[in-house]
C-alpha positions as CSV (number, residue, x, y, z in Angstrom):
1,X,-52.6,6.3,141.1
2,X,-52.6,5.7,137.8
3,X,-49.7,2.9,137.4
4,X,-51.6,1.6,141.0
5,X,-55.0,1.2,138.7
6,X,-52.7,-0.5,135.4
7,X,-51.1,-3.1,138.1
8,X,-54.5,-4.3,139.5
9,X,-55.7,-4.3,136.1
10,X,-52.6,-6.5,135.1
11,X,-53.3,-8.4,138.1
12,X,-57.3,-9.2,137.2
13,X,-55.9,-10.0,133.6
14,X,-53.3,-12.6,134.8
15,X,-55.5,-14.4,136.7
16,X,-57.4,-15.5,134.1
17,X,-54.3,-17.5,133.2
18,X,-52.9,-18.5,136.9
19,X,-56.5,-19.1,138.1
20,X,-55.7,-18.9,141.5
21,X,-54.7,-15.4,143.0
22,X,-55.9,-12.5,145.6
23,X,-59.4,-11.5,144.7
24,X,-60.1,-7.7,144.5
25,X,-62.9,-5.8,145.7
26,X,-64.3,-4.2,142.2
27,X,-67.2,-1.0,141.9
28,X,-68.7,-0.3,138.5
29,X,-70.8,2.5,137.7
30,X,-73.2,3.1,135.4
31,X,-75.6,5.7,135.2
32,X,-76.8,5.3,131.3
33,X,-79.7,3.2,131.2
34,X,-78.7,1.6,128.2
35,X,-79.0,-1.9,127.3
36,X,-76.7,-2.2,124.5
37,X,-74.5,-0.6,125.8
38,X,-74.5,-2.3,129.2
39,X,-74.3,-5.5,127.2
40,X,-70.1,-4.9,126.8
41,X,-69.6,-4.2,130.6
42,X,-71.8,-6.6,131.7
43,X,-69.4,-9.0,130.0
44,X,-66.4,-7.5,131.9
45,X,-67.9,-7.6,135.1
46,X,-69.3,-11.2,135.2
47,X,-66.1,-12.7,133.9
48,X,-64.3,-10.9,136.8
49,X,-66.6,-12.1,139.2
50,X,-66.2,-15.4,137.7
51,X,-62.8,-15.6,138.5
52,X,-63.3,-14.9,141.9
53,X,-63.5,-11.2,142.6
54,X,-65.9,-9.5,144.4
55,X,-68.1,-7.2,142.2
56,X,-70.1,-4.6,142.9
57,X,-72.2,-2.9,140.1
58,X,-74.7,-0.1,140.2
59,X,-76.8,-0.1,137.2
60,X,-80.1,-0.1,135.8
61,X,-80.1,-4.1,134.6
62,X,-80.0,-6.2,137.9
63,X,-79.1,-10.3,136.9
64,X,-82.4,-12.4,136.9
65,X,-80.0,-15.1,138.6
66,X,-78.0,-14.9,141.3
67,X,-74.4,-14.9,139.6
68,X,-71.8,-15.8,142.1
69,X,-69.0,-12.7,143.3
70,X,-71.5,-10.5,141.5
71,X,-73.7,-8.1,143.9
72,X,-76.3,-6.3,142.1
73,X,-76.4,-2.6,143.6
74,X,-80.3,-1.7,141.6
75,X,-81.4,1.3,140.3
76,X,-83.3,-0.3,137.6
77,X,-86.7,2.4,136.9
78,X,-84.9,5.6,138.7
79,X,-84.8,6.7,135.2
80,X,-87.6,6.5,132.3
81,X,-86.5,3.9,130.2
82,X,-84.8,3.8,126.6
83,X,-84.9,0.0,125.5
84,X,-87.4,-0.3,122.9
85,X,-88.8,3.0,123.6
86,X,-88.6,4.6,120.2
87,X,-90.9,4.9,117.4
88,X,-89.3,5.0,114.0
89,X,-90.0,8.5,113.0
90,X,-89.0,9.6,116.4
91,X,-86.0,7.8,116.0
92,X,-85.6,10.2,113.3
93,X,-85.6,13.3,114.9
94,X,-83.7,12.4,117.8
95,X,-81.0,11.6,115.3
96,X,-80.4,15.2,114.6
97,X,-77.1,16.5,115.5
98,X,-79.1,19.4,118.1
99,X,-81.2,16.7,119.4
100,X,-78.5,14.2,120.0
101,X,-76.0,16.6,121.8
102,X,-78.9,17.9,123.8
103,X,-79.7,14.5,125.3
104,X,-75.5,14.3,125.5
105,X,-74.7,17.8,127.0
106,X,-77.9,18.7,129.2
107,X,-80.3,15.7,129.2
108,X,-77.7,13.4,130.8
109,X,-76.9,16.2,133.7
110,X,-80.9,16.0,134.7
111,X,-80.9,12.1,134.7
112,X,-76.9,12.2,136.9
113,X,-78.9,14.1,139.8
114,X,-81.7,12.3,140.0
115,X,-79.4,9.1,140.1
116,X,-77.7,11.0,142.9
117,X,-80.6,11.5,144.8
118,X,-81.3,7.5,145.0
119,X,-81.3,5.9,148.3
120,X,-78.9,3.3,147.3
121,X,-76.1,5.4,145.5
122,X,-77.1,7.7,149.0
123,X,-76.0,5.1,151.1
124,X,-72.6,4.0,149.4
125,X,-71.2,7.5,149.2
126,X,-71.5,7.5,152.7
127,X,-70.9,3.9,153.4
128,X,-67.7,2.6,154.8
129,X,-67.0,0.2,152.0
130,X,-63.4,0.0,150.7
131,X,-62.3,-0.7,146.3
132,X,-59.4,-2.0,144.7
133,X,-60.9,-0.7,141.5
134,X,-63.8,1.5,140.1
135,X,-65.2,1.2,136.4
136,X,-67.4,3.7,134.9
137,X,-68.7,4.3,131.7
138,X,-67.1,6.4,129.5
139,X,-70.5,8.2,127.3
140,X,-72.4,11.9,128.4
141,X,-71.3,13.5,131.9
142,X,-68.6,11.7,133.8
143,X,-70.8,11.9,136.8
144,X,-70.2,8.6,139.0
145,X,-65.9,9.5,138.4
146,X,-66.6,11.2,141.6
147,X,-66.9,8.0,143.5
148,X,-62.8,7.4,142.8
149,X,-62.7,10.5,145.0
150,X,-64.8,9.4,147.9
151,X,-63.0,5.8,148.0
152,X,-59.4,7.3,147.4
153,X,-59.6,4.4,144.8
154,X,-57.7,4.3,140.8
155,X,-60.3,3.9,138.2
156,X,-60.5,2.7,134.4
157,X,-63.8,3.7,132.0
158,X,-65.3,1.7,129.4
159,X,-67.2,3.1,126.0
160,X,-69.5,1.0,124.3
161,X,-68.5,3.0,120.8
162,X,-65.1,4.0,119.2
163,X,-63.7,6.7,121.7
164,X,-65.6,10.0,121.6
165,X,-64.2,13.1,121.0
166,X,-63.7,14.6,124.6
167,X,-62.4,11.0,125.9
168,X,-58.8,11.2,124.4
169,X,-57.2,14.0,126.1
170,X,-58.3,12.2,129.5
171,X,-55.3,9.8,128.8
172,X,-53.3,11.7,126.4
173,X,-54.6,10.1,123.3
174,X,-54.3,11.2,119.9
175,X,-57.0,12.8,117.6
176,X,-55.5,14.7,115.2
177,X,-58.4,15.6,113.0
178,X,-55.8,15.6,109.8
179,X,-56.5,12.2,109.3
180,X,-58.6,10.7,112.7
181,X,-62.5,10.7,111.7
182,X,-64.8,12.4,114.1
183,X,-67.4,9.7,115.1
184,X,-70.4,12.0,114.5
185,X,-69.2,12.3,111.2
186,X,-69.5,9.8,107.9
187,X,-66.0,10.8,107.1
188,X,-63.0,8.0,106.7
189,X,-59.1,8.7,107.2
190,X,-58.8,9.8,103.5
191,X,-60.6,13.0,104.1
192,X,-60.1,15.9,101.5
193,X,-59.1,19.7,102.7
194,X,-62.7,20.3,102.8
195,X,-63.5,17.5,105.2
196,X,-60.3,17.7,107.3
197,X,-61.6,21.2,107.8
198,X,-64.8,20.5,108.5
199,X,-63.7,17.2,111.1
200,X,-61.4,20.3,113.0
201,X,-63.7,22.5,113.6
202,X,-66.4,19.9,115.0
203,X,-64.1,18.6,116.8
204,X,-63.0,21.2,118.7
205,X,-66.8,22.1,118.9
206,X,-67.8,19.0,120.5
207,X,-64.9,19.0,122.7
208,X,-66.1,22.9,124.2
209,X,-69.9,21.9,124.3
210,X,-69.1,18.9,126.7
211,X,-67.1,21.1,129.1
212,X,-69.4,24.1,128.9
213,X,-72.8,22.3,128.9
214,X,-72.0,19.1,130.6
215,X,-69.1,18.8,132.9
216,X,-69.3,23.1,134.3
217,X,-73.0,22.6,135.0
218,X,-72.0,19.0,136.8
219,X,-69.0,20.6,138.6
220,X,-71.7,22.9,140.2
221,X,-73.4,20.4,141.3
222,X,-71.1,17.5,142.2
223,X,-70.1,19.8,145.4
224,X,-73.5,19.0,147.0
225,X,-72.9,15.2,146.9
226,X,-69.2,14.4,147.1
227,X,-68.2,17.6,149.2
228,X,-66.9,21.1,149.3
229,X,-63.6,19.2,148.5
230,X,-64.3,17.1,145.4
231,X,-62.0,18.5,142.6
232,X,-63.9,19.7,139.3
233,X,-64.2,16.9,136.3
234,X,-61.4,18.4,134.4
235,X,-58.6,17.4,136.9
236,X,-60.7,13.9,138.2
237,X,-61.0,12.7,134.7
238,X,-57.6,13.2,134.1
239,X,-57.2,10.1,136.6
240,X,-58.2,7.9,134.5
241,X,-56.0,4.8,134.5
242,X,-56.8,2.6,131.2
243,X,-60.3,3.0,128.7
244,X,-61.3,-0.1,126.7
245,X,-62.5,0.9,123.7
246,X,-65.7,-1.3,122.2
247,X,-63.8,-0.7,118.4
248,X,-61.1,-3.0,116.3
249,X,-59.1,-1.7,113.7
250,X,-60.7,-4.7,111.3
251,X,-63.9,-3.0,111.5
252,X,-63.2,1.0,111.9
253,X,-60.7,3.2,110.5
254,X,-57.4,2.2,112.4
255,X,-56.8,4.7,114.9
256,X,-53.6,5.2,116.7
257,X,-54.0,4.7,120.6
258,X,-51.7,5.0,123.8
259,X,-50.9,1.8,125.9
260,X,-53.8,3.8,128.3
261,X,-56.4,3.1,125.1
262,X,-57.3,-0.9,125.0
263,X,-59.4,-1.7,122.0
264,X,-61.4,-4.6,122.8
265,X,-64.3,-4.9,120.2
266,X,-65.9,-8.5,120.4
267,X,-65.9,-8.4,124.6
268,X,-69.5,-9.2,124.6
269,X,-69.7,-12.0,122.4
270,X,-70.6,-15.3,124.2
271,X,-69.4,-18.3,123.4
272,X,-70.6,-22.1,123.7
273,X,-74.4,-21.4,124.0
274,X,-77.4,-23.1,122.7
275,X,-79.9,-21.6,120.1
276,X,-82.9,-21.9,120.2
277,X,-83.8,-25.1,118.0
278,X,-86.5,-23.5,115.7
279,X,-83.7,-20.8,115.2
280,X,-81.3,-23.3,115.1
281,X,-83.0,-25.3,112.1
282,X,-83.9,-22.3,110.3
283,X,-80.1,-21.3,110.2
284,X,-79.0,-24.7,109.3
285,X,-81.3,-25.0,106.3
286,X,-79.7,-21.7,105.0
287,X,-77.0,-22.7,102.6
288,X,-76.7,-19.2,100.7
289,X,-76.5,-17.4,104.3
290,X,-78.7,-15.5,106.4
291,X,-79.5,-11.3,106.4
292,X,-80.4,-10.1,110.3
293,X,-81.9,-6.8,109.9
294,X,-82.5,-4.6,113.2
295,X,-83.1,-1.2,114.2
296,X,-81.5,-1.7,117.4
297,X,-82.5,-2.1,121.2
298,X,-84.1,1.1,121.7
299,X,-86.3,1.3,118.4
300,X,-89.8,-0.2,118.7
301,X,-89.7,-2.5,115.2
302,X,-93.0,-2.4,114.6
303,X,-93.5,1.1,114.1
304,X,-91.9,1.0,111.0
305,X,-94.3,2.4,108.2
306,X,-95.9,-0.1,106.1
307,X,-94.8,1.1,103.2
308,X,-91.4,1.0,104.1
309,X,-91.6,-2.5,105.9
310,X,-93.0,-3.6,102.5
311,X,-89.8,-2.4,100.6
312,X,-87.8,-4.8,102.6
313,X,-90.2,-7.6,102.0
314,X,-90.1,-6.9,98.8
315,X,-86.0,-6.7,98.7
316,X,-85.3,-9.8,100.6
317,X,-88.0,-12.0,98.9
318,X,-86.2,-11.9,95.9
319,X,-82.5,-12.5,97.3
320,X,-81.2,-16.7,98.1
321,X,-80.5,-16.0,101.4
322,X,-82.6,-16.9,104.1
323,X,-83.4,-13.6,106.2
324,X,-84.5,-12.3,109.8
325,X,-85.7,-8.8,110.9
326,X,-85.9,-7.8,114.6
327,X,-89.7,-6.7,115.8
328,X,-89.3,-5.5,119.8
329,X,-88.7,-9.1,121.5
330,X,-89.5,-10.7,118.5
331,X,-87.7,-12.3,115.3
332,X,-89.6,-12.3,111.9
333,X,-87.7,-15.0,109.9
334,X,-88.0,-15.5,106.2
335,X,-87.2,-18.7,103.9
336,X,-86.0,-18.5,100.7
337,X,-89.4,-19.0,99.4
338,X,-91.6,-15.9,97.9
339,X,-93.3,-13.4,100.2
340,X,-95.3,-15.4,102.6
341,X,-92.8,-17.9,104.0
342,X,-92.1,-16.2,107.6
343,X,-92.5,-17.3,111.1
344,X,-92.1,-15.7,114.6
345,X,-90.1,-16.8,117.2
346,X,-88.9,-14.9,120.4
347,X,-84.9,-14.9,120.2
């Protein structure tokens, strides 16, 4: 299955150099509602489709334009959303390690049933469709892995991040903590005894809290919507044919990988397009460079505290470069003049 999953992968790659070849029938799943991290396998999915295979993508960000080869399947609001949804200071707290593996370990389990219980991911577990190839996302609770199962079809995962902790052993990867960072810690691969220590034993935590409080409450579970048959998450993810990696060695600490690891870091970068012209102008015009500051797609910009927003005022008003700071679905851009010389565009 697995070598079955590499060759159609091989096959999808080529064609981007042959042009013309068999088309393949192609399911992703996604069941974080996400936008940055859709952003990478959005990317993915729309240059497959754009050279000619059929795609089929559950998810919670349907295109606004019909893209050819690509069939939306919606379940955009089934869960509350995340983008642009947090205030600063509750930005904050979620960041805390308990908070964080909470929403990871137990949150994500509540939010895969009610995905489940959809009318749309109803009917194509009991369709009659057939798939050369599944994709899923490789995050919280490998969920949607059960869909492999249903179609008796090889599948590959994707992870918007460097890999997490409990994706390596999936594919035989390794981690050894000695000198591989954990990525919920600030450490590099010149760690002392102390940190190497320290980047074991979280490790091996992490790697026990996704199997006891994510996949064993999920392998309860999965029985009532694949069937009495469906193999626990342990053996299914150990399916998995190939993971692309959203990382580069150029801009993490190199990591060494398996031909089963892919790092692909950049996939979602466009190019070709048009800017904006205001945008455009302001960029040209900035001979010492430009700063973009942003707290993300899922932090609400505004709600940073005055006093704070004032410290970077203050910081970048004094600096030659020209600079931009994200607020929701708007760009506050600054000229290298004093304090004062902004305008607001939507980018």
């Amino acid at each position: 299955m697995r070598c079955y999953a590499v060759f159609v992968l091989s096959v999808l790659v080529a064609s981007v150099c042959i042009g013309d070849s068999k088309s393949a029938r192609i399911l992703g799943l996604f069941n974080f509602n996400g936008r940055s991290h859709f952003v990478m396998f959005e990317a993915l999915l729309k240059g497959l489709a754009a050279r000619g295979h059929q795609v089929h993508v559950v998810g919670h960000f349907p295109q606004k334009n019909p893209v050819p080869n690509y069939t939306d399947i919606s379940v955009e609001g089934s869960i509350p959303a995340v983008f642009n949804n947090f205030t600063v200071p509750g930005a904050v707290e979620f960041g805390k390690y308990d908070n964080v593996l909470r929403f990871v370990f137990q949150t994500s389990v509540d939010m895969c049933e009610i995905l489940m219980e959809h009318p749309k991911l109803q009917e194509l577990l009991h369709s009659n469709e057939t798939y050369d190839l599944i994709i899923t996302e490789l995050f919280a609770v490998d969920c949607l892995i059960g869909f492999s199962h249903r179609f008796k079809a090889p599948f590959i995962s994707m992870t918007s991040s460097v890999m997490l902790p409990w994706g390596n052993d999936r594919v035989g990867n390794s981690d050894h903590p000695a000198y591989t960072s954990n990525f919920f810690l600030p450490y590099t691969h010149h760690m002392t005894i102390g940190q190497r220590i320290i980047n074991t034993v979280f490790t091996e935590i992490l790697k026990l809290g996704h199997y006891m409080f994510a996949e064993l409450p999920w392998d309860k579970l999965s029985k009532k919507y694949y069937g009495q048959d469906i193999p626990p998450l342990s053996e299914l993810k150990k399916r998995t044919s190939l993971i692309l990696v959203n990382s580069h060695f150029s801009l993490t600490n190199p990591r060494p990988t398996v031909p089963g690891v892919v790092e692909v870091g950049g996939l979602h970068i466009q190019h070709g397009g048009k800017l904006p012209e205001d945008l455009k102008n302001f960029l040209d015009k900035a001979t010492e460079g430009v700063i973009y500051f942003s707290l993300g797609s899922l932090i609400m910009g505004e709600t940073l505290p005055e006093d704070k927003f004032e410290i970077f005022t203050a910081v970048f008003s004094q600096l030659p470069q020209r600079s931009c700071g994200r607020q929701t679905e708007m760009s506050v851009c600054r000229t290298s003049e004093p304090l004062g010389g902004y305008h607001n565009s939507k980018y």
